[in-house]
N, CA, C, O and CB atoms as a CASP TS submission, in Angstrom:
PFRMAT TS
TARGET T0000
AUTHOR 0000-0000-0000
METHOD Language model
MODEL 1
PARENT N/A
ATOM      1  N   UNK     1       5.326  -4.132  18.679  1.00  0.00           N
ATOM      2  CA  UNK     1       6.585  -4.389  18.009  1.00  0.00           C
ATOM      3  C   UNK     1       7.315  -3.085  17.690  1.00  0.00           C
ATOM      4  O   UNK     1       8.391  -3.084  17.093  1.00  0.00           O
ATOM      5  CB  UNK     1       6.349  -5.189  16.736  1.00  0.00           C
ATOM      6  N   UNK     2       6.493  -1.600  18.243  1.00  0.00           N
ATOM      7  CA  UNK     2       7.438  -0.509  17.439  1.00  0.00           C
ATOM      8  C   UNK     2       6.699  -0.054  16.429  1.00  0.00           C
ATOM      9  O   UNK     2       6.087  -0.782  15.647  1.00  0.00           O
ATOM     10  CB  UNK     2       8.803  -1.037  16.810  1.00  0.00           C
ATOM     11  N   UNK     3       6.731   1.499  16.391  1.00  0.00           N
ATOM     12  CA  UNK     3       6.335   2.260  15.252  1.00  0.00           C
ATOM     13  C   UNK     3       7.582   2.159  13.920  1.00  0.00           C
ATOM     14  O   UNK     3       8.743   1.750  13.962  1.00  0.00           O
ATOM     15  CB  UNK     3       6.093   3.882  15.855  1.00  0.00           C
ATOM     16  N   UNK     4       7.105   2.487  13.255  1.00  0.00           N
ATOM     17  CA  UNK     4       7.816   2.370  11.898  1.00  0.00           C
ATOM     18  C   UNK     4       7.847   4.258  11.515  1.00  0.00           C
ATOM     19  O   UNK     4       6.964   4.820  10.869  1.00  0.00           O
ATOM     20  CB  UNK     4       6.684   1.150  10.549  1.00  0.00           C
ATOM     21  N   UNK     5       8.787   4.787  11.964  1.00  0.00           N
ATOM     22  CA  UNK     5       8.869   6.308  11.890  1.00  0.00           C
ATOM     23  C   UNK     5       9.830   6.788  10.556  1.00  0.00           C
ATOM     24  O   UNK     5      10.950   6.347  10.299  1.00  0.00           O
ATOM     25  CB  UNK     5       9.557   6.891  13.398  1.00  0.00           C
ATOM     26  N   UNK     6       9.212   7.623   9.929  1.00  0.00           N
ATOM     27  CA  UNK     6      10.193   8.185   8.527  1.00  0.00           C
ATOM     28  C   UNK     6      11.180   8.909   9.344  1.00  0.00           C
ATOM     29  O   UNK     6      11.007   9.509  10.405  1.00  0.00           O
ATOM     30  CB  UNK     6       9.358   9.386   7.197  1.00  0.00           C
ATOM     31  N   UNK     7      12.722   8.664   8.340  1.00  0.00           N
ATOM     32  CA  UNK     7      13.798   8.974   8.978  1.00  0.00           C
ATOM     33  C   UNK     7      14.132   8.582   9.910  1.00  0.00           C
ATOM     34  O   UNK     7      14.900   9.218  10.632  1.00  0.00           O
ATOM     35  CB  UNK     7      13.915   9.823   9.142  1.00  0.00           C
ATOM     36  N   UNK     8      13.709   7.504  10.187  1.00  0.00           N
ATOM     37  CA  UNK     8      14.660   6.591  11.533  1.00  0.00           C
ATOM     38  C   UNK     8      14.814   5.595  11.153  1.00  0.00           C
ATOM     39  O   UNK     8      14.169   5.284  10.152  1.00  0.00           O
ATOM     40  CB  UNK     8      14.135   6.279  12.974  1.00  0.00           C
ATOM     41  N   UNK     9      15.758   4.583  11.770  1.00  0.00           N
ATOM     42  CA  UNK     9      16.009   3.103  11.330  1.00  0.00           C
ATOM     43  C   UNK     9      14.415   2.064  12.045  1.00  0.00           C
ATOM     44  O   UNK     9      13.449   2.514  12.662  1.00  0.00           O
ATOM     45  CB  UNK     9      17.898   2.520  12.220  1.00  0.00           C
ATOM     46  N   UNK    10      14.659   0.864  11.704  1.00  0.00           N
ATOM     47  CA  UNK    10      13.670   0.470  12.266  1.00  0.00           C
ATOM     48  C   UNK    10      13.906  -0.440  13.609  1.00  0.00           C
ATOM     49  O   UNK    10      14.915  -1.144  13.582  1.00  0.00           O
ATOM     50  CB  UNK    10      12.992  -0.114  11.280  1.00  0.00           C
ATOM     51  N   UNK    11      13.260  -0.487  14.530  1.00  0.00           N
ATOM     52  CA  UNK    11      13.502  -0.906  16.571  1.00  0.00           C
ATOM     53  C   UNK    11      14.849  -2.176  15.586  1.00  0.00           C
ATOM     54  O   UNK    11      15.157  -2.465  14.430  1.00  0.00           O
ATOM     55  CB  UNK    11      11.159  -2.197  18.112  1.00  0.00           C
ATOM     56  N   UNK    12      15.255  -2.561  17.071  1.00  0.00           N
ATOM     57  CA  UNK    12      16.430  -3.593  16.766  1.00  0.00           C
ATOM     58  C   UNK    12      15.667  -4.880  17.106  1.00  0.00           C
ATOM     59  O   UNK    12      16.307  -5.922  17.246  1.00  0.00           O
ATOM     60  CB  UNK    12      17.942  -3.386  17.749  1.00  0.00           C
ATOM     61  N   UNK    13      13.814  -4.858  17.300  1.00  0.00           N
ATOM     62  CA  UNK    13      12.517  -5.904  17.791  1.00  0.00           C
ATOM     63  C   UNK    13      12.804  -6.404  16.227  1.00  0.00           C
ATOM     64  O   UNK    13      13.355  -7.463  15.929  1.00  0.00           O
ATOM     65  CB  UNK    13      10.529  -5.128  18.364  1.00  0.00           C
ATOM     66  N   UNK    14      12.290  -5.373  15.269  1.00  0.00           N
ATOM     67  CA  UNK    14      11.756  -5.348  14.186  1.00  0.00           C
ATOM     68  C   UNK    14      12.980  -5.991  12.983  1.00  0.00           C
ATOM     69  O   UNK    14      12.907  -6.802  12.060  1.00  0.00           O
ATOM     70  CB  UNK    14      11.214  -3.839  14.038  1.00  0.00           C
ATOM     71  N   UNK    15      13.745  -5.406  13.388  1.00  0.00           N
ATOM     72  CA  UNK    15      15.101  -6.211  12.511  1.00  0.00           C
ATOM     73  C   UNK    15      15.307  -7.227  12.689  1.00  0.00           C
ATOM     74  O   UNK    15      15.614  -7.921  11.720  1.00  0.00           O
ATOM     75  CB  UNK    15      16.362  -5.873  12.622  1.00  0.00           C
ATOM     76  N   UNK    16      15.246  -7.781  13.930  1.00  0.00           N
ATOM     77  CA  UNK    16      15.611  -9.568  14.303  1.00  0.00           C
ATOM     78  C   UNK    16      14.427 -10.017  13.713  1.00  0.00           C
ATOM     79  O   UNK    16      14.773 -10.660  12.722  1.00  0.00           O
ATOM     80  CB  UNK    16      15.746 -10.209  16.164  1.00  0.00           C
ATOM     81  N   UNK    17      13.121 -10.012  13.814  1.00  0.00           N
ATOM     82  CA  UNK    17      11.710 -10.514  13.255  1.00  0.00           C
ATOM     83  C   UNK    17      12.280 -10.941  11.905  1.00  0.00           C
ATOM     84  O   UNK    17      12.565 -12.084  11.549  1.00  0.00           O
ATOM     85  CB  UNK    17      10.345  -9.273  13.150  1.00  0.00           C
ATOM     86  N   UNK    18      12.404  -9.638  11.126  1.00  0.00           N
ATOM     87  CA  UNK    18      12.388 -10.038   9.631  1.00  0.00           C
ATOM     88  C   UNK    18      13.755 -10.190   9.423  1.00  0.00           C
ATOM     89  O   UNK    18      13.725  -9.784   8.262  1.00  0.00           O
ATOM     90  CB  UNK    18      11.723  -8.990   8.575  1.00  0.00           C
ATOM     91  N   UNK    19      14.729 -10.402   9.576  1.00  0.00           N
ATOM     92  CA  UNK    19      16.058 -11.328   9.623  1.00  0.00           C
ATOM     93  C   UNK    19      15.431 -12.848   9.651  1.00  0.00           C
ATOM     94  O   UNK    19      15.385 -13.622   8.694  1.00  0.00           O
ATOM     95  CB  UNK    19      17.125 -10.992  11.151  1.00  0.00           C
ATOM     96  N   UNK    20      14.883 -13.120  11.212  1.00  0.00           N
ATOM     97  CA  UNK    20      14.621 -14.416  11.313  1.00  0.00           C
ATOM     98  C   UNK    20      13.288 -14.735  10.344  1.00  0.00           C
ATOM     99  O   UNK    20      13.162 -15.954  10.233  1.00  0.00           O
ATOM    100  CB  UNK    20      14.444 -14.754  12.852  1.00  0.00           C
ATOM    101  N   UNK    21      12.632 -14.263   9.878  1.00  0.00           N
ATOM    102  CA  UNK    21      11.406 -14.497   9.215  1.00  0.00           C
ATOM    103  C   UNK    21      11.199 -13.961   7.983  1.00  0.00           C
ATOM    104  O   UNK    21      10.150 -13.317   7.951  1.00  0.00           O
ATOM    105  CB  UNK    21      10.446 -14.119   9.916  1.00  0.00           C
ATOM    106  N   UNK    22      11.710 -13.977   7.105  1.00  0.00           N
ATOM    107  CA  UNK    22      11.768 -13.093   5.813  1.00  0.00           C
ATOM    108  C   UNK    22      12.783 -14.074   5.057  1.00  0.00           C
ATOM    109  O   UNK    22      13.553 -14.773   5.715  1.00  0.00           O
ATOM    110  CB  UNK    22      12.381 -11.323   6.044  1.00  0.00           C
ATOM    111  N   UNK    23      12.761 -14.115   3.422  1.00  0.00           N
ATOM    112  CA  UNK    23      14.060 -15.280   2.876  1.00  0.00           C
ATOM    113  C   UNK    23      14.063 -14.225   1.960  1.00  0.00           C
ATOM    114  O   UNK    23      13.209 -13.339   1.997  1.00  0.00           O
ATOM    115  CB  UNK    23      13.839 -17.205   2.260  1.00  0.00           C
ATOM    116  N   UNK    24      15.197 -14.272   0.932  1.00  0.00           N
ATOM    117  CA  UNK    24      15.784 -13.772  -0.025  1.00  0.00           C
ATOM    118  C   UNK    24      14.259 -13.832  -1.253  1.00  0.00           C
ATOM    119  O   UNK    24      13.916 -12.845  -1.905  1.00  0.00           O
ATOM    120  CB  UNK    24      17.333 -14.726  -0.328  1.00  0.00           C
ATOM    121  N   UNK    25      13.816 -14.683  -1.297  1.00  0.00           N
ATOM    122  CA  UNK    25      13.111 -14.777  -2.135  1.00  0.00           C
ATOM    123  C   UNK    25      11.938 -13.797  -1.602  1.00  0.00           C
ATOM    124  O   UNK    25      11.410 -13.082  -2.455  1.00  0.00           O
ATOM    125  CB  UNK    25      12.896 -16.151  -2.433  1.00  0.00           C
ATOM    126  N   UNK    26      11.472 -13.700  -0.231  1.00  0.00           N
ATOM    127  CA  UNK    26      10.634 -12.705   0.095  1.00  0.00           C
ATOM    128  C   UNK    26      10.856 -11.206  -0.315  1.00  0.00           C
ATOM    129  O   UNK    26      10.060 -10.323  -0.638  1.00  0.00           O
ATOM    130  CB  UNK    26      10.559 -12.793   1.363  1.00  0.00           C
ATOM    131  N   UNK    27      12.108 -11.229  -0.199  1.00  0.00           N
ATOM    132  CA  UNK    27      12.576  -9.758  -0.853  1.00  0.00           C
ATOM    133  C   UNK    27      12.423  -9.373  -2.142  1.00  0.00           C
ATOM    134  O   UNK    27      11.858  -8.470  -2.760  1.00  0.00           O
ATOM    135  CB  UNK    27      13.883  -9.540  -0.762  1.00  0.00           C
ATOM    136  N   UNK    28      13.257 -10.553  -2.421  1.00  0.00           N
ATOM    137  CA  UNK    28      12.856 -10.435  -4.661  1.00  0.00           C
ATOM    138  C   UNK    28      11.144 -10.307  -4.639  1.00  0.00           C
ATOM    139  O   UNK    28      10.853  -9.552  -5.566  1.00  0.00           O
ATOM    140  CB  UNK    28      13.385 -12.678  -6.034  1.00  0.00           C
ATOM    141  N   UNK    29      10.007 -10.721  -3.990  1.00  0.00           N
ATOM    142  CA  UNK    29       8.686 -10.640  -3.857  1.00  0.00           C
ATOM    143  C   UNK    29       8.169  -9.324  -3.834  1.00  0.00           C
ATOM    144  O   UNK    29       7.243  -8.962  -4.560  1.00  0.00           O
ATOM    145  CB  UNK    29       8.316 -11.283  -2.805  1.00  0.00           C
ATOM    146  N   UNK    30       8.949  -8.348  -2.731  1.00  0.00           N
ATOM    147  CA  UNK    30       8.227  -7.359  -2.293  1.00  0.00           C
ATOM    148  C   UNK    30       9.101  -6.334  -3.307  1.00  0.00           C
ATOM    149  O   UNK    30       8.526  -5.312  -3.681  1.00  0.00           O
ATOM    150  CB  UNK    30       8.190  -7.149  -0.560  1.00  0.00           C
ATOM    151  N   UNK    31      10.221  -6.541  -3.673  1.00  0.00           N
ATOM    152  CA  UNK    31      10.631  -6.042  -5.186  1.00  0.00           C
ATOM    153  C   UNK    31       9.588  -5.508  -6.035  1.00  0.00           C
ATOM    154  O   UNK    31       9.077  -4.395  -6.156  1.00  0.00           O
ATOM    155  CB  UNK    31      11.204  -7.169  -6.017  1.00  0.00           C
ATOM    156  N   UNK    32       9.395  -6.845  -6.691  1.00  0.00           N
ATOM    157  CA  UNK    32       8.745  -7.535  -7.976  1.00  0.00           C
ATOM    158  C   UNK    32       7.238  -6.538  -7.771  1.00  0.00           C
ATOM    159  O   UNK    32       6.632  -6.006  -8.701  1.00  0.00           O
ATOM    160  CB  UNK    32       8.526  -9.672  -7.832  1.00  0.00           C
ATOM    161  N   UNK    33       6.854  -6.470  -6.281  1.00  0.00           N
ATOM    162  CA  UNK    33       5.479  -6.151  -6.361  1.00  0.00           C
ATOM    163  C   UNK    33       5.544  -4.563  -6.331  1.00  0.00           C
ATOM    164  O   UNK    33       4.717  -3.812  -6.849  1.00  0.00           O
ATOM    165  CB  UNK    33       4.583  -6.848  -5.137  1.00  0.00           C
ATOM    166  N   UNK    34       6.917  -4.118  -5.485  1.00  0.00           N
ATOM    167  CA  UNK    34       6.780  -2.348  -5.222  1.00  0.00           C
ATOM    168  C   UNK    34       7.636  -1.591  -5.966  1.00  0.00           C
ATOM    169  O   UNK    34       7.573  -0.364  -5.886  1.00  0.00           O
ATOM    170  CB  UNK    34       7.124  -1.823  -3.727  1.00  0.00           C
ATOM    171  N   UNK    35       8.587  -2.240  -6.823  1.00  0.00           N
ATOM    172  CA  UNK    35       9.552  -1.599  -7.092  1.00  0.00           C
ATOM    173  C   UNK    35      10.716  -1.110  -6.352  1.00  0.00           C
ATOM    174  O   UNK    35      11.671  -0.639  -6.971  1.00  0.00           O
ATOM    175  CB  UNK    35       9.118  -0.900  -7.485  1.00  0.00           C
ATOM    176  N   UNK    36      10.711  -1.183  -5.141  1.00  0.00           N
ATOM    177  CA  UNK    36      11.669  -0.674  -4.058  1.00  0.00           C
ATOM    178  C   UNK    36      13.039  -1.743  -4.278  1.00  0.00           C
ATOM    179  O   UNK    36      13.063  -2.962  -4.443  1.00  0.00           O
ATOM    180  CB  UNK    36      10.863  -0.796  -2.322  1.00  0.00           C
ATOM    181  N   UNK    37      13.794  -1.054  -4.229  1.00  0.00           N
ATOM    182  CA  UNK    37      15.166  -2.085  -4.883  1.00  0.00           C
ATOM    183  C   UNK    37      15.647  -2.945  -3.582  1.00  0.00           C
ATOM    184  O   UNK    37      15.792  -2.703  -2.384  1.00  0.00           O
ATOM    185  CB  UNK    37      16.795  -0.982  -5.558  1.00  0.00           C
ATOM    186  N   UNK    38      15.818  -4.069  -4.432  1.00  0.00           N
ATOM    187  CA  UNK    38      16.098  -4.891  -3.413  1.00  0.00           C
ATOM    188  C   UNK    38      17.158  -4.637  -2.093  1.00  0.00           C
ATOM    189  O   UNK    38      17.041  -5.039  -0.936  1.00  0.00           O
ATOM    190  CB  UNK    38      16.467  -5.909  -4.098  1.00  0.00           C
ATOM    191  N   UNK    39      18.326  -3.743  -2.771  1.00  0.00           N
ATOM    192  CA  UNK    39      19.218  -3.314  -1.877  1.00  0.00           C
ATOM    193  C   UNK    39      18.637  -2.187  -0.770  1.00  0.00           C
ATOM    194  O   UNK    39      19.087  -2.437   0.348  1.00  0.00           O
ATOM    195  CB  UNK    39      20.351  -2.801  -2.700  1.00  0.00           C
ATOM    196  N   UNK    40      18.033  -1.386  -0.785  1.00  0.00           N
ATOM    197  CA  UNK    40      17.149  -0.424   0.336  1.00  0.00           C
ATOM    198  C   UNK    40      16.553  -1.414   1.121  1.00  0.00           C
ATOM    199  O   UNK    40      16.966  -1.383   2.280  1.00  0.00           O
ATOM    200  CB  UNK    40      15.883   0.643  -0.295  1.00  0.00           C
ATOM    201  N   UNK    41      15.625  -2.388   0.865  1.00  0.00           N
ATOM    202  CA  UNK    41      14.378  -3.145   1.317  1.00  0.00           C
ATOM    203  C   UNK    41      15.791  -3.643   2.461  1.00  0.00           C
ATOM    204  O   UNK    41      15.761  -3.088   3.559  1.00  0.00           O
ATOM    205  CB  UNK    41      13.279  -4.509  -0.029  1.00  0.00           C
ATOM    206  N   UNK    42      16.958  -4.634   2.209  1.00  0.00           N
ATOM    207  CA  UNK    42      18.223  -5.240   3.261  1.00  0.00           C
ATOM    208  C   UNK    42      18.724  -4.422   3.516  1.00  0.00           C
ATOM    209  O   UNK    42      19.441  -4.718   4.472  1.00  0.00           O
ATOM    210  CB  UNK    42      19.262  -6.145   2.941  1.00  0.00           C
ATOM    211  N   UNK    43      18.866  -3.209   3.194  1.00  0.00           N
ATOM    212  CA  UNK    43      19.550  -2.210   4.346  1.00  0.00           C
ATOM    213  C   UNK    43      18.474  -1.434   5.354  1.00  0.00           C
ATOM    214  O   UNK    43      18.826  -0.628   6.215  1.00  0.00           O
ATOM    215  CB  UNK    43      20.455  -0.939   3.519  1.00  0.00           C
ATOM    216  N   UNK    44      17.266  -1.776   5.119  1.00  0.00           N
ATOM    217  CA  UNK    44      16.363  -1.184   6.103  1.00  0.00           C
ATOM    218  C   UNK    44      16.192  -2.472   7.015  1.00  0.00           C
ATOM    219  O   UNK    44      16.274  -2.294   8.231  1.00  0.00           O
ATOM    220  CB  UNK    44      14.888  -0.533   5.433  1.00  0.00           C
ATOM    221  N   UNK    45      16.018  -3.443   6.652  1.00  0.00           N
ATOM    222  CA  UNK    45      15.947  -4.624   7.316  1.00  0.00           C
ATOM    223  C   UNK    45      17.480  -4.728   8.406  1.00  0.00           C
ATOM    224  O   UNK    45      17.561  -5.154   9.558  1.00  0.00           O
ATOM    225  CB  UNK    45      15.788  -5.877   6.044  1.00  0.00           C
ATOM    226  N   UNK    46      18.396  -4.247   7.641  1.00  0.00           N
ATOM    227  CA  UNK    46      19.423  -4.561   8.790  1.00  0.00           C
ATOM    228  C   UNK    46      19.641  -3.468   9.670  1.00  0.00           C
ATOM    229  O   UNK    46      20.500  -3.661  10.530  1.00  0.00           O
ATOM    230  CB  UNK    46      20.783  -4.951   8.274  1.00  0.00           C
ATOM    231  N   UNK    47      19.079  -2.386   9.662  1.00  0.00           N
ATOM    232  CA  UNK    47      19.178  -1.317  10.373  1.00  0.00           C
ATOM    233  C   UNK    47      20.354  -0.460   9.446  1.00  0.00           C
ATOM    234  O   UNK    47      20.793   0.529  10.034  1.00  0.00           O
ATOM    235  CB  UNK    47      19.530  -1.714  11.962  1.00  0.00           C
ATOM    236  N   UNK    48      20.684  -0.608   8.647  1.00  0.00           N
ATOM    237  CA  UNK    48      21.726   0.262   8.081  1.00  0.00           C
ATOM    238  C   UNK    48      21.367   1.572   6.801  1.00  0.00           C
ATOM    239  O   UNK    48      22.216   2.248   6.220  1.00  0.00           O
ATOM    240  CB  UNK    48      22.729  -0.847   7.474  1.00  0.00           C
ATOM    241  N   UNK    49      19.847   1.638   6.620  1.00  0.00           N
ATOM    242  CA  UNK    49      19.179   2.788   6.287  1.00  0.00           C
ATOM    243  C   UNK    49      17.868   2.910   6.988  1.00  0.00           C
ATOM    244  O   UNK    49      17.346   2.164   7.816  1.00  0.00           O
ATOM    245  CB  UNK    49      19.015   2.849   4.890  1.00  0.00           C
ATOM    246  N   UNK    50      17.408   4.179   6.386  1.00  0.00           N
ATOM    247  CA  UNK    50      16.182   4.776   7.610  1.00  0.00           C
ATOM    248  C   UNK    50      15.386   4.500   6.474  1.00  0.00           C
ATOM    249  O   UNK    50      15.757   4.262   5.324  1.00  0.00           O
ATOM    250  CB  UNK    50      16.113   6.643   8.445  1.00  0.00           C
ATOM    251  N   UNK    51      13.655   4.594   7.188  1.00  0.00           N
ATOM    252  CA  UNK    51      12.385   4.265   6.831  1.00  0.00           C
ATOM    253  C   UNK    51      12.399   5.583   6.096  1.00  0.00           C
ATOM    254  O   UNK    51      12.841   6.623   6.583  1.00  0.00           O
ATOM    255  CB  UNK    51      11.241   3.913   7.999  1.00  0.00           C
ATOM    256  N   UNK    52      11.785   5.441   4.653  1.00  0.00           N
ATOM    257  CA  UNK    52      11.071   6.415   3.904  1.00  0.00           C
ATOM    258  C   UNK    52       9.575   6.262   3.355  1.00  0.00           C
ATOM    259  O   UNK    52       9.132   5.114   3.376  1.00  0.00           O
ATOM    260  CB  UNK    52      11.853   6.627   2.862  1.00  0.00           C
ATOM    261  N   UNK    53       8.856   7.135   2.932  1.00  0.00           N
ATOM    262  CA  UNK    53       7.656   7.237   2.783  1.00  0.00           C
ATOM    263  C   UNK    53       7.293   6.263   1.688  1.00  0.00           C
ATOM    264  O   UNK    53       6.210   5.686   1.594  1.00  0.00           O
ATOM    265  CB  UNK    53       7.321   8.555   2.587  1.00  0.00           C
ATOM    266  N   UNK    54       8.435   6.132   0.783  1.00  0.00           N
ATOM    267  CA  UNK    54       8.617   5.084  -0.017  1.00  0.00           C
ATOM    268  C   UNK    54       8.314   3.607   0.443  1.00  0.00           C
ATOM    269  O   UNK    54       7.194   3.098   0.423  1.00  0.00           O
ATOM    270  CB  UNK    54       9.853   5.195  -0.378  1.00  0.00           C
ATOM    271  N   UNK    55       9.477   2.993   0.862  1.00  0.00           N
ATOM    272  CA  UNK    55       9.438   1.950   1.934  1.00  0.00           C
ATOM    273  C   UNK    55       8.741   1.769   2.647  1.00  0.00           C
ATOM    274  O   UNK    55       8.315   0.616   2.722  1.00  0.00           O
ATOM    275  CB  UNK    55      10.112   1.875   2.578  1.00  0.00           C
ATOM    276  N   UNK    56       8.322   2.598   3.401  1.00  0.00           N
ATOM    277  CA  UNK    56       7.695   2.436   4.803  1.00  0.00           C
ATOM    278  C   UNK    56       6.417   1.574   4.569  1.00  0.00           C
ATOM    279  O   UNK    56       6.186   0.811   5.507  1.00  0.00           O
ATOM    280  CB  UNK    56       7.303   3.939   5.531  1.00  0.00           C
ATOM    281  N   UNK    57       5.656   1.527   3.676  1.00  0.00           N
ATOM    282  CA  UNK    57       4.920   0.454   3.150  1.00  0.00           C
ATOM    283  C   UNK    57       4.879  -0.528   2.776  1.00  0.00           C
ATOM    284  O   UNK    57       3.917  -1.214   2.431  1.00  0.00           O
ATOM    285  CB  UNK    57       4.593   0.524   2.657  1.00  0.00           C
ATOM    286  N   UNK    58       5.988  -0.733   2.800  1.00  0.00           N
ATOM    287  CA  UNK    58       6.709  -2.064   1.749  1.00  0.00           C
ATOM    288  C   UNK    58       7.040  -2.818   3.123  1.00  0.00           C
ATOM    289  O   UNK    58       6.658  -3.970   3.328  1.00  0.00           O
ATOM    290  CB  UNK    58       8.468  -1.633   0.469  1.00  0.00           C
ATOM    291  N   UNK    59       7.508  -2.347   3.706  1.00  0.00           N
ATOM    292  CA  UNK    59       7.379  -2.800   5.568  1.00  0.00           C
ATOM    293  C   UNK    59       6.366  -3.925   6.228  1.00  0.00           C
ATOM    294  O   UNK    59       6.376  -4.127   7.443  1.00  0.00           O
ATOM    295  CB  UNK    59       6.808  -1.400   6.451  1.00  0.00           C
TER
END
């Protein structure tokens, strides 16, 4: 499916996956559990920010 590389966006494989497979409430989830704000977690998901060392786990 693609490496998950810091400072890059994530494949355009990996964005359709969790678009099609992921709900709003999955997000408030991985929130709730990492702290990573909900707004980073949908802009990495849509390709419109890059993977950080932060995130990149939360992945």
């Amino acid at each position: 499916m693609g490496n998950l590389e810091i400072g890059k966006t994530i494949s355009a494989e990996v964005s359709h996956f969790l678009k099609e497979f992921t709900t709003a409430q999955d997000i408030a989830d991985v929130n709730a559990e990492t702290g990573v704000s909900v707004s980073t977690l949908n802009y990495v998901k849509r390709r419109a920010g890059n993977i950080s060392e932060d995130n990149k786990k939360e992945l």
